[in-house]
Jmol script that loads the backbone (N, CA, C; Angstrom):
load data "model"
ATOM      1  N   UNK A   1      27.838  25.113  10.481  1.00  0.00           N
ATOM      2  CA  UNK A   1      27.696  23.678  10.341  1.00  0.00           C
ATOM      3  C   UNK A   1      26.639  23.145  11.299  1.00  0.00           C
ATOM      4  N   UNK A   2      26.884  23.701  12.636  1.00  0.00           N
ATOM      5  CA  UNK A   2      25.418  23.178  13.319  1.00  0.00           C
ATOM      6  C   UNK A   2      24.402  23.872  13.250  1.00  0.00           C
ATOM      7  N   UNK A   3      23.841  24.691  12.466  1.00  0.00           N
ATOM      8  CA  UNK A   3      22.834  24.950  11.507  1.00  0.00           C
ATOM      9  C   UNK A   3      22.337  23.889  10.677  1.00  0.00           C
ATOM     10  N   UNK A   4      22.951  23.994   9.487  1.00  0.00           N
ATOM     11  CA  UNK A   4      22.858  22.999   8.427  1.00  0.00           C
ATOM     12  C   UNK A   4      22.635  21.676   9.444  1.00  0.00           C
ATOM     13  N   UNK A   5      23.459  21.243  10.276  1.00  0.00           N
ATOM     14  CA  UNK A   5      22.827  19.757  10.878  1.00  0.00           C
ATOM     15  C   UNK A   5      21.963  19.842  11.803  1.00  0.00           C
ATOM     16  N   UNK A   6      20.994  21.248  12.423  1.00  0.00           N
ATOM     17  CA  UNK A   6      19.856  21.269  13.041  1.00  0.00           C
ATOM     18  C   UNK A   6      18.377  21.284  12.347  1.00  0.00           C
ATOM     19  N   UNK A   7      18.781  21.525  11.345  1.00  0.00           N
ATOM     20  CA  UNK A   7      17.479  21.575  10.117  1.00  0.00           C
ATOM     21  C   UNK A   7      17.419  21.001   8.936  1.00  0.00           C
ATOM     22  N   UNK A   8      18.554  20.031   8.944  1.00  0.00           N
ATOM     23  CA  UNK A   8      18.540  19.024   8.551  1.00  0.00           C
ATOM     24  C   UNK A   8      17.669  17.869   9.122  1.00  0.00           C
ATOM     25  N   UNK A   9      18.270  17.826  10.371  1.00  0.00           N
ATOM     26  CA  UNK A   9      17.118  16.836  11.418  1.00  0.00           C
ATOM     27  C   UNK A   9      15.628  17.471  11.303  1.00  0.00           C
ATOM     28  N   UNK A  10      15.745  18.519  11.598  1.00  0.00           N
ATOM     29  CA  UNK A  10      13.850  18.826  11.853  1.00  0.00           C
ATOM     30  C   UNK A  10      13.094  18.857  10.583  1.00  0.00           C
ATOM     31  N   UNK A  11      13.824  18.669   9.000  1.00  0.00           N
ATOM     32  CA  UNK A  11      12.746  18.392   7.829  1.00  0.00           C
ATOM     33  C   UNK A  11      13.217  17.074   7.747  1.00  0.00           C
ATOM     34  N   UNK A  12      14.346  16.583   7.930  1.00  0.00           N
ATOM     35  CA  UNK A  12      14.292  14.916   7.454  1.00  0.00           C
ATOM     36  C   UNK A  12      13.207  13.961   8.342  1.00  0.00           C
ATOM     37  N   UNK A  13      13.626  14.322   9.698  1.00  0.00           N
ATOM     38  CA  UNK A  13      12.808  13.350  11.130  1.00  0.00           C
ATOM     39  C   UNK A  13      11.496  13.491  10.823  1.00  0.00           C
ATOM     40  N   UNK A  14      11.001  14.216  10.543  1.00  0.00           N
ATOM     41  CA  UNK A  14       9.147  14.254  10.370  1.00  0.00           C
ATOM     42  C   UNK A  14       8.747  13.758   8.852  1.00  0.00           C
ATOM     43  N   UNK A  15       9.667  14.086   8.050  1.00  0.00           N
ATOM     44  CA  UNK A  15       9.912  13.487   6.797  1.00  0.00           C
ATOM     45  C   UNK A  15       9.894  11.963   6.688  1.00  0.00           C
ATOM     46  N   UNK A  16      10.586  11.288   7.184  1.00  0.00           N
ATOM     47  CA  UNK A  16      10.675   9.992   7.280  1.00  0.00           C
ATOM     48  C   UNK A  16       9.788   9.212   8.116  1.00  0.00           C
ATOM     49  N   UNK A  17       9.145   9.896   9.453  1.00  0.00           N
ATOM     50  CA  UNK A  17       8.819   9.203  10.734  1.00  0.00           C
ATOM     51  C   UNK A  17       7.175   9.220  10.051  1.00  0.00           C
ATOM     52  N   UNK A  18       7.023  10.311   9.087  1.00  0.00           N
ATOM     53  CA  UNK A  18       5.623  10.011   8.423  1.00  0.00           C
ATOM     54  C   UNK A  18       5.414   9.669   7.210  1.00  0.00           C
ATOM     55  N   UNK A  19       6.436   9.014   6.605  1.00  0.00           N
ATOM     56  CA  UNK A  19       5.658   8.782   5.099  1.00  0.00           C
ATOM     57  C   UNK A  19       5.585   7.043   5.406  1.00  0.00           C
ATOM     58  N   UNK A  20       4.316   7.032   4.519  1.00  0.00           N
ATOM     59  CA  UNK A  20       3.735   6.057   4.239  1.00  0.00           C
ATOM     60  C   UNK A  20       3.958   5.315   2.913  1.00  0.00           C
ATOM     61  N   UNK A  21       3.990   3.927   2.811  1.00  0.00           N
ATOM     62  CA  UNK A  21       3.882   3.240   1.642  1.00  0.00           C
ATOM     63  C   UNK A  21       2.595   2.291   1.482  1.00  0.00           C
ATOM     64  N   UNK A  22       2.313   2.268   0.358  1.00  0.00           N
ATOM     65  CA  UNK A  22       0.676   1.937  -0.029  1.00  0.00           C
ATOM     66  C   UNK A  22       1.416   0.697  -0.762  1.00  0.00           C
ATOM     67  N   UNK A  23       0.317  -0.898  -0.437  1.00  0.00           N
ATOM     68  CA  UNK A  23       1.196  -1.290  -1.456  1.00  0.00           C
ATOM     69  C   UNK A  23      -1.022  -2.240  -1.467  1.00  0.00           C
ATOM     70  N   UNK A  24      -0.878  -2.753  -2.429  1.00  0.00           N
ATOM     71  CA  UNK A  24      -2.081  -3.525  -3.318  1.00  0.00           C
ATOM     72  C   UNK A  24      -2.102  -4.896  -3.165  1.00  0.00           C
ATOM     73  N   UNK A  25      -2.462  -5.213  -2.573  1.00  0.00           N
ATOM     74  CA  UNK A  25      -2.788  -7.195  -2.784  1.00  0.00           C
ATOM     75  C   UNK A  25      -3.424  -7.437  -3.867  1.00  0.00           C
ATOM     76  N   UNK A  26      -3.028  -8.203  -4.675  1.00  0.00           N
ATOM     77  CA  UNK A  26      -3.652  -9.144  -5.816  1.00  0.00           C
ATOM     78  C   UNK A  26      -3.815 -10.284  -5.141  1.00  0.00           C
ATOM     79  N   UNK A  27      -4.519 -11.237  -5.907  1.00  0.00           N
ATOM     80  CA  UNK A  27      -4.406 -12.645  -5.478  1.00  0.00           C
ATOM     81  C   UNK A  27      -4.574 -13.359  -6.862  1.00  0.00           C
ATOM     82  N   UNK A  28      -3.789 -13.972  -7.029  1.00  0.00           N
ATOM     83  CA  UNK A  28      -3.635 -15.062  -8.261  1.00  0.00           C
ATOM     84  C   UNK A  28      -4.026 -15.934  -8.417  1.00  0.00           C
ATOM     85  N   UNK A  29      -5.179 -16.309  -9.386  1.00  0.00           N
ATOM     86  CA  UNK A  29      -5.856 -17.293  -9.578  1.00  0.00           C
ATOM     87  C   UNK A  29      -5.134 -18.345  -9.953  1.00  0.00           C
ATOM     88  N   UNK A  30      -5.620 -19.259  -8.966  1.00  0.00           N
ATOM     89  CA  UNK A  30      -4.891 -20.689  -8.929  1.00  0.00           C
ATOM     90  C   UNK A  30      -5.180 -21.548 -10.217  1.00  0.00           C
ATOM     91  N   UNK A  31      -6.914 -21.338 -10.616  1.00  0.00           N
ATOM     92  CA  UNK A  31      -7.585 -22.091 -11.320  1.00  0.00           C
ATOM     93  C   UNK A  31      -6.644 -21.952 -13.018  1.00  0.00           C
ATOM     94  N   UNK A  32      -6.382 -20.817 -13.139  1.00  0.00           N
ATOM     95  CA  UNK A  32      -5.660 -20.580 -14.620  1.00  0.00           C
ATOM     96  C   UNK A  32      -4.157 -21.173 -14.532  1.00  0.00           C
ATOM     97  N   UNK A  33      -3.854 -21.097 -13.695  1.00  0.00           N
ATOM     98  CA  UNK A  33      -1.938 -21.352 -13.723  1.00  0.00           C
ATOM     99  C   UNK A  33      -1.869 -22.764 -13.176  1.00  0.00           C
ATOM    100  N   UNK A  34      -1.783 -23.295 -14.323  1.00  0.00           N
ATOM    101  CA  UNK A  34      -1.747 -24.900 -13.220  1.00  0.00           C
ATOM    102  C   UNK A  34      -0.342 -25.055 -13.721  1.00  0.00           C
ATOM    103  N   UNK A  35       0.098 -26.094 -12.335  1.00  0.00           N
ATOM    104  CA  UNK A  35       1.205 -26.414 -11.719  1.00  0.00           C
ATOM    105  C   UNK A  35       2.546 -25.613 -12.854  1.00  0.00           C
ATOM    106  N   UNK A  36       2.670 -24.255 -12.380  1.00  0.00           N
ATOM    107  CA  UNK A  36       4.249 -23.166 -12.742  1.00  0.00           C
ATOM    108  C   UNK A  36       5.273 -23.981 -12.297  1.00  0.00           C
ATOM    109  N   UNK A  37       6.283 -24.055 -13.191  1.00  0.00           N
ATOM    110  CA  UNK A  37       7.429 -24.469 -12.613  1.00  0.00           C
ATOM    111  C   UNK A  37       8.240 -23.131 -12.129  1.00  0.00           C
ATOM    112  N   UNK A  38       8.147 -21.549 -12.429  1.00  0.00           N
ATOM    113  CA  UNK A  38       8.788 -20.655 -11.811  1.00  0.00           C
ATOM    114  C   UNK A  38       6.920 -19.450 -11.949  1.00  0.00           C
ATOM    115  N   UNK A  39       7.182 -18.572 -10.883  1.00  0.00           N
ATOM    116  CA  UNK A  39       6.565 -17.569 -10.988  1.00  0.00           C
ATOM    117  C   UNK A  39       7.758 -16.019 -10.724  1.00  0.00           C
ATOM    118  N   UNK A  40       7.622 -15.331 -11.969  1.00  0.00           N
ATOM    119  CA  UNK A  40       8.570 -13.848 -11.911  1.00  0.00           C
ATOM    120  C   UNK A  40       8.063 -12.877 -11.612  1.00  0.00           C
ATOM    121  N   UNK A  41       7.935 -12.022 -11.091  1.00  0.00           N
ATOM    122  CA  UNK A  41       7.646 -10.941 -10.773  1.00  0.00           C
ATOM    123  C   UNK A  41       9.082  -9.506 -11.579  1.00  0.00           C
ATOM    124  N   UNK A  42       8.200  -8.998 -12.539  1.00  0.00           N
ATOM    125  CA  UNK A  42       8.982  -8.170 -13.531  1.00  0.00           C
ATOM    126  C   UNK A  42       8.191  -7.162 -14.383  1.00  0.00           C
ATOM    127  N   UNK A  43       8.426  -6.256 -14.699  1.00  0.00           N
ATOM    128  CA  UNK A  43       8.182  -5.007 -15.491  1.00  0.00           C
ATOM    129  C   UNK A  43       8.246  -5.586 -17.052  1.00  0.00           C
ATOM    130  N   UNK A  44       6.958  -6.417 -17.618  1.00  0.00           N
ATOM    131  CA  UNK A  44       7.606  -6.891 -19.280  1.00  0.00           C
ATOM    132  C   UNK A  44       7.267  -5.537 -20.327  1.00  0.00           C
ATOM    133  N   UNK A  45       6.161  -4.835 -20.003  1.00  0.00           N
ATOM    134  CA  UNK A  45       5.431  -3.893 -20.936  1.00  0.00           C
ATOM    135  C   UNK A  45       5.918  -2.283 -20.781  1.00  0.00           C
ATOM    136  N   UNK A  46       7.158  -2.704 -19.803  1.00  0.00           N
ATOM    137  CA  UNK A  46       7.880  -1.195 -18.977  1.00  0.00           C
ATOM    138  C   UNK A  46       6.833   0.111 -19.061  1.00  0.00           C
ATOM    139  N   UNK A  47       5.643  -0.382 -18.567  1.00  0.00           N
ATOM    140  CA  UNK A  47       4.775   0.836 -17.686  1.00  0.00           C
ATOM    141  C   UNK A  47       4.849   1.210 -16.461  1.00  0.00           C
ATOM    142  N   UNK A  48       6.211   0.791 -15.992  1.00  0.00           N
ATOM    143  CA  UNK A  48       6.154   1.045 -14.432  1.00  0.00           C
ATOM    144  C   UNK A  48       5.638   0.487 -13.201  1.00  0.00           C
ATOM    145  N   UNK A  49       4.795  -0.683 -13.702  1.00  0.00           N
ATOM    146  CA  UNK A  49       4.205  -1.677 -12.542  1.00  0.00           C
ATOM    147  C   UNK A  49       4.789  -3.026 -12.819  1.00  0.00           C
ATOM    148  N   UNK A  50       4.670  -3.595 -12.063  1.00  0.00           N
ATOM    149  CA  UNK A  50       4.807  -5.079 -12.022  1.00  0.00           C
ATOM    150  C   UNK A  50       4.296  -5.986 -12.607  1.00  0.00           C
ATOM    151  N   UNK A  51       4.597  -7.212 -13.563  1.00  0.00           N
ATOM    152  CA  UNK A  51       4.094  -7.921 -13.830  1.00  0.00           C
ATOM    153  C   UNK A  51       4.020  -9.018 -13.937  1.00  0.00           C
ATOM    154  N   UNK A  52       3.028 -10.131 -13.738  1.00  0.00           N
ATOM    155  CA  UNK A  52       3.482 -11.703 -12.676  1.00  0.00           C
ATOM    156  C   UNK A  52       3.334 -12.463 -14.227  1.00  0.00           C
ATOM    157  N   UNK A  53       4.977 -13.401 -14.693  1.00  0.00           N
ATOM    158  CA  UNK A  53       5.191 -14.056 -15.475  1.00  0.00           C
ATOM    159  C   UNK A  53       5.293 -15.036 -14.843  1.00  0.00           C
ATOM    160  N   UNK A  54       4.451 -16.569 -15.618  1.00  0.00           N
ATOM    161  CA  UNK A  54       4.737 -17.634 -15.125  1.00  0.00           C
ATOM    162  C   UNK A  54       5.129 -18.246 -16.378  1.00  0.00           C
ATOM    163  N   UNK A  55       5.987 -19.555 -15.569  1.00  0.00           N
ATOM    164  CA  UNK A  55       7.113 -20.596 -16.831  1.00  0.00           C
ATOM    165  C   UNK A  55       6.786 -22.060 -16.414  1.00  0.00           C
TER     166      UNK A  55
END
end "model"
wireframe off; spacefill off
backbone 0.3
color backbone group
């Protein structure tokens, strides 16, 4: 058992202490969306990214 929980720590700790998340700024043109009463953030075309619905 303190096996399994010594090498557990030494692939998880370097595992975690280095991964990185990438993330993308958009910026939303103000000029097209005039005055939204909600903005959604949702998957409509389910390709796996995000997509900004306004109402």
């Amino acid at each position: 058992m303190k096996r399994f929980i010594f090498w557990s720590i030494i692939i998880l700790v370097p595992t975690i202490a280095f991964a990185q998340i990438d993330f993308t700024r958009y910026v939303i043109d103000s000029t097209t969306i005039s005055r939204p009463y909600g903005v959604f953030a949702i998957d409509l075309d389910q390709d796996n990214d995000i997509d900004v619905y306004r109402q």
